[in-house]
Backbone bond lengths (Angstrom), bond angles and torsions (degrees), N, CA, C in turn:
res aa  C-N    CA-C-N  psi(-1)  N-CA   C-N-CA  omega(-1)  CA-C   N-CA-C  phi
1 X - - - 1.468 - - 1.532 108.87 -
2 X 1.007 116.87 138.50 1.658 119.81 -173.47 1.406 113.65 -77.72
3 X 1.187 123.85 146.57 1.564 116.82 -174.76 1.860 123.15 -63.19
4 X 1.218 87.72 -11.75 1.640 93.75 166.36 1.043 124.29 -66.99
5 X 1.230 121.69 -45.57 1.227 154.36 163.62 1.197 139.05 -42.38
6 X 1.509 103.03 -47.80 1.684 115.42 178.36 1.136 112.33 -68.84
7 X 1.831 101.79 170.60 1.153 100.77 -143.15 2.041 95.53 -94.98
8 X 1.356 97.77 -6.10 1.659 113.64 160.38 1.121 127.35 -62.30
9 X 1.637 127.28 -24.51 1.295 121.15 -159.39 1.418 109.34 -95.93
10 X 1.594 110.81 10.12 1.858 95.07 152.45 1.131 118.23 -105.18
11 X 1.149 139.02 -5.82 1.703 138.21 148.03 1.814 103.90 -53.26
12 X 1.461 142.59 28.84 1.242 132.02 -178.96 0.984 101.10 -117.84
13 X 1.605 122.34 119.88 1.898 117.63 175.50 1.575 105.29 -77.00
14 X 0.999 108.71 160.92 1.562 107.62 -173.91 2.142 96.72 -150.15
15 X 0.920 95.78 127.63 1.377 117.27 173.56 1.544 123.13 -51.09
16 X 1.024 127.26 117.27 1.767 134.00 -151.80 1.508 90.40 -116.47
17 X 1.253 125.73 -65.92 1.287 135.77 -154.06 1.785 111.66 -146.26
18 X 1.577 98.18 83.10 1.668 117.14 -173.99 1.254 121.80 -49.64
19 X 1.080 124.36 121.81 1.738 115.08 -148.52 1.602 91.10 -159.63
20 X 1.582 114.79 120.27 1.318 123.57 -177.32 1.881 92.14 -139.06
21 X 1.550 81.44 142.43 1.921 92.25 -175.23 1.637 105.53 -132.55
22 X 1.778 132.40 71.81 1.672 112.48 162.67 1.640 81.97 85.41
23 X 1.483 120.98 40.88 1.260 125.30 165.85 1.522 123.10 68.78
24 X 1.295 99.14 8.56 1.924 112.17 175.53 1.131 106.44 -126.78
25 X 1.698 96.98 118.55 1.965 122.67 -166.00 1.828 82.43 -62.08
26 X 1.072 94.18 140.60 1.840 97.42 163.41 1.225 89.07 -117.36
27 X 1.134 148.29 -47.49 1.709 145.23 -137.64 0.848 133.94 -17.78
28 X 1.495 135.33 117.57 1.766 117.54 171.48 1.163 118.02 -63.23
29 X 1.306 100.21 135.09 1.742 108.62 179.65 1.669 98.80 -124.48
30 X 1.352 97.20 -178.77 1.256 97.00 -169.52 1.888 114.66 -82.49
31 X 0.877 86.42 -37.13 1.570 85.74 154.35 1.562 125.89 -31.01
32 X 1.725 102.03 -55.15 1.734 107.80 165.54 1.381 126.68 -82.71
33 X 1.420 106.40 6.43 1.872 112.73 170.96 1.807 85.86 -85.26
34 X 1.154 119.67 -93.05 1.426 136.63 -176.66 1.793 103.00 -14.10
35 X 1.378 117.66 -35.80 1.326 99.75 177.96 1.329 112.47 -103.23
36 X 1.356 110.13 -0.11 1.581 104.77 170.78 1.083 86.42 -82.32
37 X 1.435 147.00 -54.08 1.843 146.89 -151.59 1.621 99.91 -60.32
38 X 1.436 114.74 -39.58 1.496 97.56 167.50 1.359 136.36 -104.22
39 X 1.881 102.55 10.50 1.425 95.91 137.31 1.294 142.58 -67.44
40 X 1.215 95.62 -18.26 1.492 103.09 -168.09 1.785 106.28 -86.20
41 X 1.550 98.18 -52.05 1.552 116.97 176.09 1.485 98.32 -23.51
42 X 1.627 117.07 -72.65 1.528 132.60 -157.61 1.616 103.24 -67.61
43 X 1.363 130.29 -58.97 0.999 139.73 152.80 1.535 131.29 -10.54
44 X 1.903 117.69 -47.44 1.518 124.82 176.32 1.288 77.56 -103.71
45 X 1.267 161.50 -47.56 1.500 143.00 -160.35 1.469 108.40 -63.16
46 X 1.564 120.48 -28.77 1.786 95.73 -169.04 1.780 80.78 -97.51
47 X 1.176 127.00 -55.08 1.586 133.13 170.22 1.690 98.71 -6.06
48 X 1.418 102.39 -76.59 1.870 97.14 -151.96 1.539 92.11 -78.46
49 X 1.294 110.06 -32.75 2.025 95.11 -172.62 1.696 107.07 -70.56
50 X 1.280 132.39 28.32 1.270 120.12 -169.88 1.922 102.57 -149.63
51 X 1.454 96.04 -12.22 1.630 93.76 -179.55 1.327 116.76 -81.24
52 X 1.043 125.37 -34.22 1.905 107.97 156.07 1.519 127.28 -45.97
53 X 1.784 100.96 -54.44 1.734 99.24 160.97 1.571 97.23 76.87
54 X 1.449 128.70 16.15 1.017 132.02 -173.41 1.730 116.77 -48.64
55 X 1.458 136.52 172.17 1.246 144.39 174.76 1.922 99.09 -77.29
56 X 1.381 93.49 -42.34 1.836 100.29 -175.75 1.317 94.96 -115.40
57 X 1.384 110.58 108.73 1.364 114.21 171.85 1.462 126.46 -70.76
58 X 1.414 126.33 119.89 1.495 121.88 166.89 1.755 129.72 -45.24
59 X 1.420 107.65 172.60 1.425 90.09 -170.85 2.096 120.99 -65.43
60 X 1.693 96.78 -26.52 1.501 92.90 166.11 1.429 120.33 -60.97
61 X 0.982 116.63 -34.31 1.574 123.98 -165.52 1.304 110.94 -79.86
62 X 1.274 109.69 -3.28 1.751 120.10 -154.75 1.554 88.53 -115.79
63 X 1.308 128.99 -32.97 1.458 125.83 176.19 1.403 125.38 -93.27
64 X 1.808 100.83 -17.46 1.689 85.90 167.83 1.887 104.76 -98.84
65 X 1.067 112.92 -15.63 1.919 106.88 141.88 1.040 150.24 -26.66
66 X 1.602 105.68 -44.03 1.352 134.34 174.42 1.327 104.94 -87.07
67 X 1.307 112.80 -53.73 1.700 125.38 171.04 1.613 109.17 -33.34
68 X 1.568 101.57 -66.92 1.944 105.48 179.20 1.042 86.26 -69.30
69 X 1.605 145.36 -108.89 1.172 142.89 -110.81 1.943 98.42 -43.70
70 X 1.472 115.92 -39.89 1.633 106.11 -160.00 1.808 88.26 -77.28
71 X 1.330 115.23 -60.45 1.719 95.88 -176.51 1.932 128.67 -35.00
72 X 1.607 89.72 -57.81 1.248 79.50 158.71 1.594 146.76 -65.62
73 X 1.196 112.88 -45.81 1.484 114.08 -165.48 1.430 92.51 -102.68
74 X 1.331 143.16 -45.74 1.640 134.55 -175.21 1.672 102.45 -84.42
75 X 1.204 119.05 -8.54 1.719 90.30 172.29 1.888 88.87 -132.68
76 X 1.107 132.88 -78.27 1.635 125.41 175.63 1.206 97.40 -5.61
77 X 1.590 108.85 -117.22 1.326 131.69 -174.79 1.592 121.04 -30.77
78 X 0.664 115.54 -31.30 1.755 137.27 169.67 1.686 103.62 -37.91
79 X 1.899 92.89 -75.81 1.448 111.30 177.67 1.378 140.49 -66.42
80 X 1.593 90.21 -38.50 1.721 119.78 -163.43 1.814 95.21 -98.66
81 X 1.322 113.38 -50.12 1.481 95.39 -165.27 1.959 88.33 101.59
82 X 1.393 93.59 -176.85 1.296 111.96 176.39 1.777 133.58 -82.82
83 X 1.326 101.04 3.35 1.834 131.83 150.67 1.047 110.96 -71.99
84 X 1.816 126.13 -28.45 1.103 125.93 -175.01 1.986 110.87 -66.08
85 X 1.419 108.61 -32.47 1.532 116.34 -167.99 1.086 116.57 -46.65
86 X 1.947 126.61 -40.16 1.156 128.99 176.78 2.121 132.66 -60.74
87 X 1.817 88.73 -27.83 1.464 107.30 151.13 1.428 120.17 -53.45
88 X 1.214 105.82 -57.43 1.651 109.00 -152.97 1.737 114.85 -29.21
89 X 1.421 119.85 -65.61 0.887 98.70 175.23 1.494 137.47 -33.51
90 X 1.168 131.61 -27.78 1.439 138.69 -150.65 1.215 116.14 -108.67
91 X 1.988 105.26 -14.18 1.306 101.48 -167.68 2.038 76.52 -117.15
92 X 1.027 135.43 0.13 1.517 135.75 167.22 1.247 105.89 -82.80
93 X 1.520 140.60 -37.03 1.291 156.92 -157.27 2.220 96.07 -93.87
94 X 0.979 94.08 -16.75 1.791 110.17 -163.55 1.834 74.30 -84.64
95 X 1.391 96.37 -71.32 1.577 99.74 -139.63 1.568 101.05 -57.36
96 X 1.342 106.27 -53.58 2.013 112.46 -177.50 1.497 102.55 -38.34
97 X 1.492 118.97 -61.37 1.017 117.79 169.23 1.757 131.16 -36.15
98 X 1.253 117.74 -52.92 1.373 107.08 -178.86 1.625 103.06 -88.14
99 X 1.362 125.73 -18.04 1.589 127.15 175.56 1.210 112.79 -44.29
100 X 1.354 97.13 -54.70 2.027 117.09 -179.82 1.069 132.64 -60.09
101 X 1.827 102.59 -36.68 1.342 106.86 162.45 1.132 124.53 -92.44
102 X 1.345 147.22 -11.83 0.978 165.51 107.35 1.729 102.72 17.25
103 X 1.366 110.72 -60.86 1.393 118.62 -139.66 1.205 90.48 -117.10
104 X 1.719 142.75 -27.52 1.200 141.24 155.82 1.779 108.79 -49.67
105 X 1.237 106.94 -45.66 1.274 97.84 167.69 1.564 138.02 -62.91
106 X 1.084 99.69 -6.19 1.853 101.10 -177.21 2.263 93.22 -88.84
107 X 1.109 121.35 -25.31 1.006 126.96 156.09 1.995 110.77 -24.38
108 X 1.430 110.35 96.56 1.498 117.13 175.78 1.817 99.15 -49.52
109 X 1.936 115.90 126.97 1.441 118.70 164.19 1.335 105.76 79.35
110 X 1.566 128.60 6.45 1.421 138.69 151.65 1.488 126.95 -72.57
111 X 1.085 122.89 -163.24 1.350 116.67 174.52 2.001 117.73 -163.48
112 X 1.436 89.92 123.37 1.496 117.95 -160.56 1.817 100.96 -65.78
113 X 1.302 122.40 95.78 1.469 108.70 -155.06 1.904 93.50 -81.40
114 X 1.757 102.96 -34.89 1.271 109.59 178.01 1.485 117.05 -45.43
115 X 1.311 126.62 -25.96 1.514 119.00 -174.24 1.575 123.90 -93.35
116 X 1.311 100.81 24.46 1.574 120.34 177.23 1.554 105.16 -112.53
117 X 1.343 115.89 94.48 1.731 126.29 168.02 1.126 90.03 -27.51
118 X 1.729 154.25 -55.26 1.316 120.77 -141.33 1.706 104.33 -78.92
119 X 1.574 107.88 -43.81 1.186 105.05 174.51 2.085 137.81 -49.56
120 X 1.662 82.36 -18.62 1.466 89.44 -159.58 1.872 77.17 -98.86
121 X 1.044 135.38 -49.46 1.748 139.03 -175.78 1.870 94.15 -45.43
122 X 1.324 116.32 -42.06 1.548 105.07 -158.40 1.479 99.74 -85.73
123 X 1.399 140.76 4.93 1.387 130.87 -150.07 1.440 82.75 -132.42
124 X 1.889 136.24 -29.29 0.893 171.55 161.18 2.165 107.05 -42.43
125 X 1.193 70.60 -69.52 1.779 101.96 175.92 1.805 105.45 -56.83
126 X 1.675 104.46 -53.43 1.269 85.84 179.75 1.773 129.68 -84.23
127 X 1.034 98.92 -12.35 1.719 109.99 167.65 1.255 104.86 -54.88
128 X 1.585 116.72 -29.60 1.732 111.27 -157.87 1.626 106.34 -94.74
129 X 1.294 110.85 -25.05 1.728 133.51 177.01 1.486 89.72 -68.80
130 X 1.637 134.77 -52.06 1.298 134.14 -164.46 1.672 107.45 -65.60
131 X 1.545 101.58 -32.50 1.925 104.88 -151.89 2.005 65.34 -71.36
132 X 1.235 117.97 -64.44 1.894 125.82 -148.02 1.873 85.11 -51.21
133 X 0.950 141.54 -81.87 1.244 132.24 -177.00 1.222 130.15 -13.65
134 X 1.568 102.96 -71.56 1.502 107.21 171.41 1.322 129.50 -63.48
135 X 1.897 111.64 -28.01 1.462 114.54 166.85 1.531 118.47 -38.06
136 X 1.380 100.27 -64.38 1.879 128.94 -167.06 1.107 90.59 -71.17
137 X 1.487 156.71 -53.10 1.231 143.20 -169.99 1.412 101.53 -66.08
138 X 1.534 129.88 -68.81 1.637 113.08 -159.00 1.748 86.78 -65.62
139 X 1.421 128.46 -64.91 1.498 128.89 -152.18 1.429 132.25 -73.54
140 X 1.706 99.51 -1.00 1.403 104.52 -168.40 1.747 112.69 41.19
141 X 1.101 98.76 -174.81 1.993 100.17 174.01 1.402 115.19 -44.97
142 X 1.334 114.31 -3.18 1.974 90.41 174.38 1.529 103.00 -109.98
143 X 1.389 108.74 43.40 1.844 132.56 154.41 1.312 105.55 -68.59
144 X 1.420 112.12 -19.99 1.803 113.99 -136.51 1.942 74.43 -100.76
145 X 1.287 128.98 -21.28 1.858 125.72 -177.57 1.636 95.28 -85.80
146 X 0.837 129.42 2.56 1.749 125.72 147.77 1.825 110.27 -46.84
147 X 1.076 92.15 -31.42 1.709 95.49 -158.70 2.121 95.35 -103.70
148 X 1.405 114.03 -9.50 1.126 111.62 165.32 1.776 118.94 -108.99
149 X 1.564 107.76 94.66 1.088 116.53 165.37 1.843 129.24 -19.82
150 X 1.124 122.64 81.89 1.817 112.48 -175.06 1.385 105.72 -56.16
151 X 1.635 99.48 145.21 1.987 121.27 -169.68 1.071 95.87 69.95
152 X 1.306 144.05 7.63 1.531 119.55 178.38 1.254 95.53 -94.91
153 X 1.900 109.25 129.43 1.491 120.76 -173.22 1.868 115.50 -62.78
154 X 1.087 102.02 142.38 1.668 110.33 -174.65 1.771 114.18 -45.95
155 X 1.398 98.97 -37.40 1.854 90.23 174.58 1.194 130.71 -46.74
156 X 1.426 100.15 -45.89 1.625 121.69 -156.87 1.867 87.23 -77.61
157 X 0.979 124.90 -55.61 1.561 129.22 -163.13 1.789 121.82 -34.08
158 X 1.066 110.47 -19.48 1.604 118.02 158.35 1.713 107.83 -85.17
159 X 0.992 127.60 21.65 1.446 143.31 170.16 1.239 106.31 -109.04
160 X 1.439 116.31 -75.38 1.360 143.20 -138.69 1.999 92.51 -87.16
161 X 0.871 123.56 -63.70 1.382 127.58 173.66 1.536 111.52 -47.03
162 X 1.343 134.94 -63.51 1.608 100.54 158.06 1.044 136.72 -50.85
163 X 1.333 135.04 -54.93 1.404 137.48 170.63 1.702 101.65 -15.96
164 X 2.067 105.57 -69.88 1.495 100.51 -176.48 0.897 128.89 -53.22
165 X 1.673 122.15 -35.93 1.430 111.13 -179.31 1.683 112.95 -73.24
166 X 1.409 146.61 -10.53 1.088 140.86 -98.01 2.174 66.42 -153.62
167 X 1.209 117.32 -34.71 1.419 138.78 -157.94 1.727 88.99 -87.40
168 X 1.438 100.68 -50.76 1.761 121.12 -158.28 1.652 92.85 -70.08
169 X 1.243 100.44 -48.90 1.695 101.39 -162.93 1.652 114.22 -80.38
170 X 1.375 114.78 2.10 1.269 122.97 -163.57 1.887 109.81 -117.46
171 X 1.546 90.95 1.24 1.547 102.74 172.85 1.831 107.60 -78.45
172 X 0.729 138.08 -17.45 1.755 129.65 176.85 1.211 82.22 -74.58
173 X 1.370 142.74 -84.49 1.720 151.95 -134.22 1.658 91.76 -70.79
174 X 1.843 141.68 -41.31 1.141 107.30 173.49 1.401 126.68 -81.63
175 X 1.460 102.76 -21.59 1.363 115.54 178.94 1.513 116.01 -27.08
176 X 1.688 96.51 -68.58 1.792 127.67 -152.55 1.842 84.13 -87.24
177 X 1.142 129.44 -21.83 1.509 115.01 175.91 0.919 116.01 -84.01
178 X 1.132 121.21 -31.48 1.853 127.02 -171.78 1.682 97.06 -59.70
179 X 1.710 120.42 -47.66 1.663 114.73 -159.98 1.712 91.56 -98.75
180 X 0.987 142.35 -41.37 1.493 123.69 150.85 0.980 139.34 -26.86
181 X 1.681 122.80 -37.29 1.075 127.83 172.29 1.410 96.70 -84.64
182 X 0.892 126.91 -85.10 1.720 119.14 -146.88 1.609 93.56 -58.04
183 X 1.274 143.68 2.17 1.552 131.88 -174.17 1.889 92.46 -86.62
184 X 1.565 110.81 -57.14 1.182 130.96 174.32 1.719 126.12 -53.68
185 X 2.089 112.91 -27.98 1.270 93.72 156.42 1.422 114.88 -79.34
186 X 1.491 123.70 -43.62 0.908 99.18 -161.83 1.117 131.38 -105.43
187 X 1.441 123.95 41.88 1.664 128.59 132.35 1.078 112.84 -90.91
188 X 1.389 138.13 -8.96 1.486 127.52 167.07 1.750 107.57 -60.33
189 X 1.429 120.18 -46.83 1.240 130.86 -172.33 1.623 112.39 -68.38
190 X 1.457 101.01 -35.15 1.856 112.41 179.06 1.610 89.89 -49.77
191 X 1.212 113.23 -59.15 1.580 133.63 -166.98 1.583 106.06 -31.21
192 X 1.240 97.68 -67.69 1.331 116.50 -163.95 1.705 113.86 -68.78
193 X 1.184 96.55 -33.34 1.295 95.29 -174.18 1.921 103.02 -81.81
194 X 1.205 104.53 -7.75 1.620 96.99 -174.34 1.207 78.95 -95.24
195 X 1.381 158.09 -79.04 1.483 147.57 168.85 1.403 101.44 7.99
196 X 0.860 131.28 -91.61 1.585 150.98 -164.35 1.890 83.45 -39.44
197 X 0.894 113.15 -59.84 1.675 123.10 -158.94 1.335 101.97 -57.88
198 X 1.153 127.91 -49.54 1.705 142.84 -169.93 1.650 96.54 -77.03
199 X 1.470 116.95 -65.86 1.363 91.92 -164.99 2.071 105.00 -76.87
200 X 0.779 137.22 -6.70 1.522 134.17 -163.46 1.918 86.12 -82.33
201 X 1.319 112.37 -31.43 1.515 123.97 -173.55 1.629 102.24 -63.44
202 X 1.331 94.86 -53.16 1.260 111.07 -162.59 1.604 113.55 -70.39
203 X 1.500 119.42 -13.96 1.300 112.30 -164.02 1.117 98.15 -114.31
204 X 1.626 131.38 -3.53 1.882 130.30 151.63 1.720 96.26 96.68
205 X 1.829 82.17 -145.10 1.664 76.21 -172.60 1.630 139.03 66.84
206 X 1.404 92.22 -135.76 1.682 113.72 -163.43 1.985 93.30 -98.52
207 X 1.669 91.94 -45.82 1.556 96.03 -179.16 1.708 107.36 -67.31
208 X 0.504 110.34 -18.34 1.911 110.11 -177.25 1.175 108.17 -71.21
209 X 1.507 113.09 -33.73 1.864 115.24 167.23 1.303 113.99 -73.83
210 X 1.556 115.12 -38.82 1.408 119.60 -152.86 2.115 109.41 -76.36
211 X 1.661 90.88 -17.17 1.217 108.93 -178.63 1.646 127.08 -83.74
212 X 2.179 98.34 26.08 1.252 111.90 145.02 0.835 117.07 -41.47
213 X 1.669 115.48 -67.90 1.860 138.23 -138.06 1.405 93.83 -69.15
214 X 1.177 127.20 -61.70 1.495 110.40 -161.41 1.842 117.43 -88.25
215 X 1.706 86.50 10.26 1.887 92.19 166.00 1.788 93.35 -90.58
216 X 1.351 127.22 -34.03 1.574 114.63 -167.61 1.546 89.90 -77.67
217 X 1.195 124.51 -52.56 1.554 127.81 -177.30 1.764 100.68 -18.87
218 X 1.498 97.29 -75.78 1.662 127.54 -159.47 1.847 93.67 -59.14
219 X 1.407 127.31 -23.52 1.475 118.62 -161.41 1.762 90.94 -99.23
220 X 1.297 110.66 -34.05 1.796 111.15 163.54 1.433 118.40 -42.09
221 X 1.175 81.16 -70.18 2.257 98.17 -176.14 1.381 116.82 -63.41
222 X 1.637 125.18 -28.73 1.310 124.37 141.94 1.667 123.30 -36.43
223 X 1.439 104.37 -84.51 1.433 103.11 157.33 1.616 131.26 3.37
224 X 1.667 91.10 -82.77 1.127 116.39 -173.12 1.460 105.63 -63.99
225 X 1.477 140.95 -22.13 1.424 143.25 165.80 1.151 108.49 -77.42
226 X 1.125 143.69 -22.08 1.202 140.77 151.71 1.478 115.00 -47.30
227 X 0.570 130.51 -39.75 1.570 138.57 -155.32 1.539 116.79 -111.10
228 X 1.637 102.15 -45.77 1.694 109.89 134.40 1.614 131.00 -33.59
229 X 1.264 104.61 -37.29 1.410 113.69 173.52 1.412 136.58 -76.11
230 X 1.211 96.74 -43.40 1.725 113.09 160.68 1.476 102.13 -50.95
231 X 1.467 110.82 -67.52 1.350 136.45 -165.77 1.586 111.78 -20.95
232 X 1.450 87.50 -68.93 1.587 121.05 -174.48 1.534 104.35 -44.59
233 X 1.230 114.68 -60.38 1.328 140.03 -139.21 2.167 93.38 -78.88
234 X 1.274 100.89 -52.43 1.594 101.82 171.97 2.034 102.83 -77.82
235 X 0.922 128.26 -33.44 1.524 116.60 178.31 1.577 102.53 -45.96
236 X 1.382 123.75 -44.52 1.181 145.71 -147.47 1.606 90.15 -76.67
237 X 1.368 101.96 -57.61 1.686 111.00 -165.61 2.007 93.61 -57.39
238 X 1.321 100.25 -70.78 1.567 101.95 -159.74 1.797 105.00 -54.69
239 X 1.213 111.27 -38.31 1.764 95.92 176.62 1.276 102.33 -45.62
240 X 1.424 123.37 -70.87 1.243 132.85 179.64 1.523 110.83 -9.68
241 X 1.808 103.84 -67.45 1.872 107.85 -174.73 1.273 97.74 -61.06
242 X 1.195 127.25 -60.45 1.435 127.73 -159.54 1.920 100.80 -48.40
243 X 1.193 130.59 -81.45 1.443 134.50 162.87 1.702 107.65 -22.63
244 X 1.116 122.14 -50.02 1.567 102.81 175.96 1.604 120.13 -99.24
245 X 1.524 110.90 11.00 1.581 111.65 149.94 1.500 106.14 -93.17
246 X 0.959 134.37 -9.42 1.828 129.46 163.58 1.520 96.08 -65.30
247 X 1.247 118.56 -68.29 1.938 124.80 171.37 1.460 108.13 -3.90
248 X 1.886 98.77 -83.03 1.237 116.71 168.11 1.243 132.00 -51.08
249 X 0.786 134.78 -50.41 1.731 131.86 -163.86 1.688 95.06 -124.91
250 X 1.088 138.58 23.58 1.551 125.41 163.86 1.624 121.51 37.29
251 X 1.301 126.01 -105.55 1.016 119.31 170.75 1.201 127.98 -118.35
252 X 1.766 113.86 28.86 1.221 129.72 -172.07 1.623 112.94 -79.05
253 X 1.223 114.12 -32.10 1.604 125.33 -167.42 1.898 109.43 -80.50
C-alpha cells in the first residue's frame, strides 16, 4: 500500500510554518493548527450558545447546559463533593478541550491531535503535577499515607505500599494511553475500511456490489466513533475528579 494511502499516514505531523529557536524546532505543524481549531471551535461554541442567556433556552444553549450541568453536578460534585467546585473549571476546560478535538478529528483530511501519546501524556502529565500539588499543599507529608491503605494489617504493608506507589506513578502513562489508543484505533480502522471501499469500487464487477459491506461496516464504526468521542473525552474528565478527590480527602472517601 503506498504511503499515501495507509491507513497511518494521518497520524503524521507535517510542518506548516518552519520555525527553529537556539536549536529547538518550535514549528507549527499541523497538529498545532488542529489544536488551535479546537480551541477556538469550543471557545465560539459555549461563547455564542450562551450570549442571549435567554429565559427559554435554544437548542445551542440547551446543549452546552446539559454539557455543564452533567460535568459539574453528575461527574464533579458526584465525586468530589463540594471541594470539588474549585476544580471545575479545569476539569470542564479538560473535557471541551479533548471533546473538540476528538470530534474535529472524525472530520475526513483533518487531523486527530488526540491520537498522539505525546499530546494525550502532556494533558495527562498535568493532572498528575495538579493531584502532587494539591496533595502537599492541603496534607503536607502525610500525602505520603495515600499510598498506605487504612486496616491493612502491618505484615502485608512492605507488599502493599509498592504496588501503590508503583499504581500511583503509573497513572499519567494509563491515563494518556487509554484516549490515544482508542482515538488511534479507531481512525486507523475508519481508514481501512474506506480502503476496502475505494478499491472493491474500483475493481467493478461482482466487487463493486460486494462493496456494500464494508460501506455499512465503515457507517457503523463511524457511529460508533462518535460516541467513542464523547466517551473518551468525559472518562478523561471523571478520572481526573476521582484522582484529585484521593489528593483531597486521602482515604477518607
Amino acid at each position: 500500500m503506498a504511503a499515501g494511502h495507509s491507513p497511518m499516514a494521518q497520524f503524521e505531523v507535517h510542518r506548516l510554518i518552519p520555525l527553529e529557536i537556539g536549536g529547538v524546532d518550535i514549528s507549527f505543524t499541523n497538529a498545532s493548527l488542529w489544536m488551535a481549531l479546537a480551541v477556538a471551535a469550543g471557545c465560539t461554541f459555549l461563547v455564542a450558545s450562551v450570549r442571549r442567556d435567554g429565559i427559554i433556552p435554544g437548542r445551542m444553549q440547551s446543549v452546552v447546559e446539559l454539557m455543564y450541568d452533567f460535568i459539574e453536578r453528575q461527574t464533579v460534585f458526584n465525586v468530589m463533593g463540594e471541594s470539588g467546585k474549585k476544580f471545575f473549571p479545569f476539569i470542564f476546560s479538560l473535557f471541551i478541550f479533548i471533546f473538540f478535538t476528538n470530534f474535529l478529528g472524525l472530520i475526513p483530511y483533518s487531523f486527530t491531535v488526540t491520537s498522539h501519546i505525546i499530546v494525550t501524556f502532556a494533558m495527562a502529565l498535568s493532572v498528575f503535577v495538579l493531584v502532587l500539588i494539591v496533595g502537599f499543599w492541603t496534607h503536607g507529608l502525610h500525602f505520603f499515607s495515600l499510598f498506605v491503605p487504612s486496616g491493612a494489617p502491618l505484615w502485608i504493608m512492605p507488599l502493599i505500599v509498592p504496588i501503590e506507589i508503583i499504581s500511583f506513578l503509573s497513572r499519567p502513562i494509563s491515563l494518556s494511553v487509554r484516549l490515544a489508543a482508542n482515538m488511534l484505533a479507531g481512525h486507523t480502522m475508519l481508514k481501512v475500511f474506506a480502503g476496502f471501499i475505494v478499491t472493491m469500487l474500483g475493481a467493478g464487477g461482482v466487487l463493486s456490489v460486494l462493496s456494500i459491506a464494508p460501506l455499512l461496516a465503515g457507517v457503523a464504526v463511524t457511529a460508533l466513533e462518535v460516541l467513542v468521542a464523547a466517551i473518551q473525552a468525559w472518562v478523561f474528565a471523571l478520572l481526573t475528579c476521582i484522582y484529585l478527590n484521593e489528593a483531597v480527602h486521602l482515604h477518607e472517601h
